[in-house]
DOVO-175306 format. One record per residue (C-alpha): residue in one letter; x negated, y, z negated. Coordinates in steps of 0.02 Angstrom, whole numbers, padded with zeros to 5 digits, always signed. Example, Ala and Ser with C-alpha at 12.3 -4.5 7.8 and 13.67 -1.06 7.14 Angstrom:
A-00615-00225-00390;S-00684-00053-00357;
***
This chain:
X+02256+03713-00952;X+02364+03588-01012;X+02559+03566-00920;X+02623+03389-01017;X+02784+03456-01109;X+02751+03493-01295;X+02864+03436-01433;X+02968+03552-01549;X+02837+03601-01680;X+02966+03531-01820;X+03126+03433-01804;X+03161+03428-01989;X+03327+03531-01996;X+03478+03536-01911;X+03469+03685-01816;X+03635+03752-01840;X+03590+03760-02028;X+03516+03905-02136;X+03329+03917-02191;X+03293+03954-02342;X+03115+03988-02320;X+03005+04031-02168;X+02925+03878-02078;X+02734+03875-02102;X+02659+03960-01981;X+02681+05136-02104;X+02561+05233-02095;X+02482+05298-01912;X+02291+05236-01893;X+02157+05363-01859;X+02179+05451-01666;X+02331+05328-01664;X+02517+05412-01653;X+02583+05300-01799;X+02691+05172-01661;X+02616+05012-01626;X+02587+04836-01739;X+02517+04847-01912;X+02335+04789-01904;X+02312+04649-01993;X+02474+04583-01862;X+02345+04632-01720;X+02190+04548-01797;X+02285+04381-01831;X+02370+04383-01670;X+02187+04407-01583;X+02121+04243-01675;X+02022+04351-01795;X+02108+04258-01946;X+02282+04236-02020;X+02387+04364-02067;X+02341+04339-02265;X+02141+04346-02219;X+02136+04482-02093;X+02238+04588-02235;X+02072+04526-02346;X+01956+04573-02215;X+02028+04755-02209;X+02033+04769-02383;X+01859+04739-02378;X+01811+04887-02262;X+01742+04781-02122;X+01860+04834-01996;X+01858+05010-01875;X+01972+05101-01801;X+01933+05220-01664;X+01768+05254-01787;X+01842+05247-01930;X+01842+05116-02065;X+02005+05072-02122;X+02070+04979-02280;X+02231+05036-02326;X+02369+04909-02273;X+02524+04944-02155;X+02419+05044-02038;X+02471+05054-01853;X+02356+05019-01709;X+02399+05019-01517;X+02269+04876-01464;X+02287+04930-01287;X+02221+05120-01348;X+02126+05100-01499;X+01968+05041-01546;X+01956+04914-01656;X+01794+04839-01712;X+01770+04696-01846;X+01601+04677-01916;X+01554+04785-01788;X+01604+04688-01656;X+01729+04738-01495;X+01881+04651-01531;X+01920+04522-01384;X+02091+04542-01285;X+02211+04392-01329;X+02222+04239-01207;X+02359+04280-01092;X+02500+04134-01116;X+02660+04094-01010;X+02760+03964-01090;X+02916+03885-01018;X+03017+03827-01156;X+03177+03711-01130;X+03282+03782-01243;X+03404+03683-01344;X+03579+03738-01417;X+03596+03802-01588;X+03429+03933-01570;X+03448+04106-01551;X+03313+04184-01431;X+03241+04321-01555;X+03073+04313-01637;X+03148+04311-01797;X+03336+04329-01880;X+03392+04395-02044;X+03519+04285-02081;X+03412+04134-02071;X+03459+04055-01923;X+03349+03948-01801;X+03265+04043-01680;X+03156+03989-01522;X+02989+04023-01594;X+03009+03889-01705;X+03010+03779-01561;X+02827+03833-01506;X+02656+03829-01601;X+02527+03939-01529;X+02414+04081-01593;X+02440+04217-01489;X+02605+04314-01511;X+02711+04288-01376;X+02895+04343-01366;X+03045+04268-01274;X+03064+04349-01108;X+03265+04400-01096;X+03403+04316-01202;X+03511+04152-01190;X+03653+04126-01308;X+03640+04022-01460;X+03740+03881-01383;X+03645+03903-01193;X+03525+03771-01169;X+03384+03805-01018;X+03240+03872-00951;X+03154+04011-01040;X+03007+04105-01005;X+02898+04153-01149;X+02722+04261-01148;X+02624+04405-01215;X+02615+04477-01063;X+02719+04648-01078;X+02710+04682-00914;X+02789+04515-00849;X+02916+04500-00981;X+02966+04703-00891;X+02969+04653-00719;X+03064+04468-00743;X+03196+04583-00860;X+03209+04731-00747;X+03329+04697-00614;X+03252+04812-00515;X+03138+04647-00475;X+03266+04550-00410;X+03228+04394-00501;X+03348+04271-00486;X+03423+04143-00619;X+03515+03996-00573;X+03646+03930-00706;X+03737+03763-00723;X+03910+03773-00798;X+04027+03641-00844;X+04204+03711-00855;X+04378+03704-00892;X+04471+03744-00779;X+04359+03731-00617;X+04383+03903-00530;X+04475+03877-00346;X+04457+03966-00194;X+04506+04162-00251;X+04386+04117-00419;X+04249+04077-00327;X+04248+04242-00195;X+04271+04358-00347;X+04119+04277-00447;X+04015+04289-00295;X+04093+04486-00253;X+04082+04530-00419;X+04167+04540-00580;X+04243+04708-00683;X+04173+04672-00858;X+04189+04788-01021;X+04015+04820-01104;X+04013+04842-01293;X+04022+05029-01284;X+04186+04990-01178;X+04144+05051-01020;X+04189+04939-00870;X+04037+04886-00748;X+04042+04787-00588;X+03913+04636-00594;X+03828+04601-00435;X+03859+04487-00309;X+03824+04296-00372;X+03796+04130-00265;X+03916+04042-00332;X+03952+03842-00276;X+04025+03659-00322;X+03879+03528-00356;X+03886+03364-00337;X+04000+03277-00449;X+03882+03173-00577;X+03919+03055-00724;X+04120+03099-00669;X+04082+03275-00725;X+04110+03427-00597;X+03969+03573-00626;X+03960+03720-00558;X+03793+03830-00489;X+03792+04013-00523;X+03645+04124-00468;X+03639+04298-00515;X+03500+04438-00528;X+03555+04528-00682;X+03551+04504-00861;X+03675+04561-00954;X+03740+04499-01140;X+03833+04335-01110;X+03827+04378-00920;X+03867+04205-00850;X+03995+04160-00979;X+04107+04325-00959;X+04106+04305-00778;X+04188+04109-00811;X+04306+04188-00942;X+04366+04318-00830;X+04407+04211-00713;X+04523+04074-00835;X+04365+03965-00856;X+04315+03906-01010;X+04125+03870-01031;X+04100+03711-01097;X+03921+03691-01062;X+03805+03827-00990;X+03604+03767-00943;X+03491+03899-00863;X+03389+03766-00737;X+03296+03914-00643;X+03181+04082-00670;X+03146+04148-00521;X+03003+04024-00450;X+03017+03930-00591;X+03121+03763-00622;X+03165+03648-00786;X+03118+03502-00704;X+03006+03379-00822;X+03035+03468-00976;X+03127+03369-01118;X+03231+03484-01213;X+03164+03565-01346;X+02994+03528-01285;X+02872+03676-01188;X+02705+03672-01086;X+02603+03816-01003;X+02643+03863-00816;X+02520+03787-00733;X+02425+03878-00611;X+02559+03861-00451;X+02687+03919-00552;X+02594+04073-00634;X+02538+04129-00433;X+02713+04103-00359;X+02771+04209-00544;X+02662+04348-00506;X+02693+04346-00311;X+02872+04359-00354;X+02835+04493-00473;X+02708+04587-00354;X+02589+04592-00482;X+02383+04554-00439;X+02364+04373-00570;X+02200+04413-00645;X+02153+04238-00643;X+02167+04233-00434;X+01994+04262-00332;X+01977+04446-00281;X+02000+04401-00099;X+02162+04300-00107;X+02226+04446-00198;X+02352+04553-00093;
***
């Protein structure tokens, strides 16, 4: 498996400008209870064809669901549930993928946007369909995880987990003494429904002064909207620069912005340790 940092698939518009156009790139099914992904999404996603094709291949009557040959498009499948057979043949389960992605300002972290904006999966070129796991702001640059594993993307979101992410702020004011013990007590934010929540206790500390800036290191275990950045502002600190350099086991270190590689296999045990989840790629008797 591959772990040298991949470029940005294109670098051909300024990513705080509009698309016009995409970059290149219903009904229930039989036994199925009409949620899920529309098929032909399934079959590209699995490497059966593109989107365009496998919508050909349907059409054609040459794929199965649950028994049942299906051609009408916009049907929904649960590929986890269903059975799906094309040409008769078992459809295989996608390659598991777990990206780190050094995220640059100016991309939203959605998997698409309707007002045309840059988002992060047009930093990263694979064929499976993998998702961002959690959210940084447009203008946070950093470490994020990306995968099509549902079950990791849960646990590293769930804060039941207790996975930590470490932040690097450079601010305006710096926050003194009485800043400093109420970021790492916790803060009284407002959430958008206006209800006021206590964040969690944060590790909160100075780093070294470098290049004659002054940073400062937050860690928290949460994930809320804007999380980091409300905590500065409700403290008098303006945000001038905000880089996520940590995901629980997982470090930025190596990575040129904008560029991504897979976890290599260290990082995808210490992931799963961290999540207490079995890694189906360890030996059965290193497994917990």
């Amino acid at each position: 498996m591959p772990d040298t940092p991949r470029r940005p698939v294109s670098r051909t518009r300024r990513p705080t400008e509009s698309k016009t156009s995409p970059p290149p790139s219903g009904k229930g099914a039989t036994g199925s209870d009409g949620s899920g992904e529309r098929l032909q999404k399934v079959l590209a996603a699995r490497g059966i064809a593109s989107r365009r094709a496998a919508e050909e291949i349907i059409k054609a009557g040459r794929v199965k669901v649950n028994g049942q040959v299906v051609r009408e498009m916009g049907v929904k499948v649960n590929p986890e549930r269903d059975n799906i057979l094309v040409d008769n043949k078992q459809l295989a389960r996608p390659r598991m993928r777990y990206i780190i992605l050094h995220k640059p300002s100016g991309y939203i972290t959605t998997t698409s946007d309707e007002r045309g904006r840059w988002t992060v999966m047009e930093l990263v070129d694979v064929q499976e369909r993998i998702v961002p796991v959690g959210r940084l702001d447009r203008d946070t640059e950093g470490l994020l995880l990306m995968t099509n594993d549902g079950e990791v993307a849960h646990r590293v979101m769930h804060p039941r987990y207790g996975i930590q992410k470490e932040y690097h702020a450079l601010v305006s004011p710096l926050p003194d003494r009485e800043a400093v013990r109420a970021l790492s007590a916790g803060i009284e934010l407002r959430d958008e429904r206006g209800q006021i929540e206590r964040t969690a206790p944060a590790v909160v500390s100075l780093l070294p002064v470098k290049h004659g800036e002054q940073w400062i290191r937050i860690v928290i275990s949460e994930g809320r909207k804007r999380q980091v950045r409300r905590m500065l502002e409700a403290v008098g600190c303006e945000v001038q620069k905000l880089v996520r350099v940590r995901l629980g086991p997982l470090v930025l270190t190596g990575i040129p912005k904008g560029a991504w590689r897979e976890l290599t296999p260290g990082e995808r045990r210490e992931l799963f340790v961290a999540l207490k989840l079995n890694d189906p790629e360890m030996p059965a008797e290193e497994r917990e």
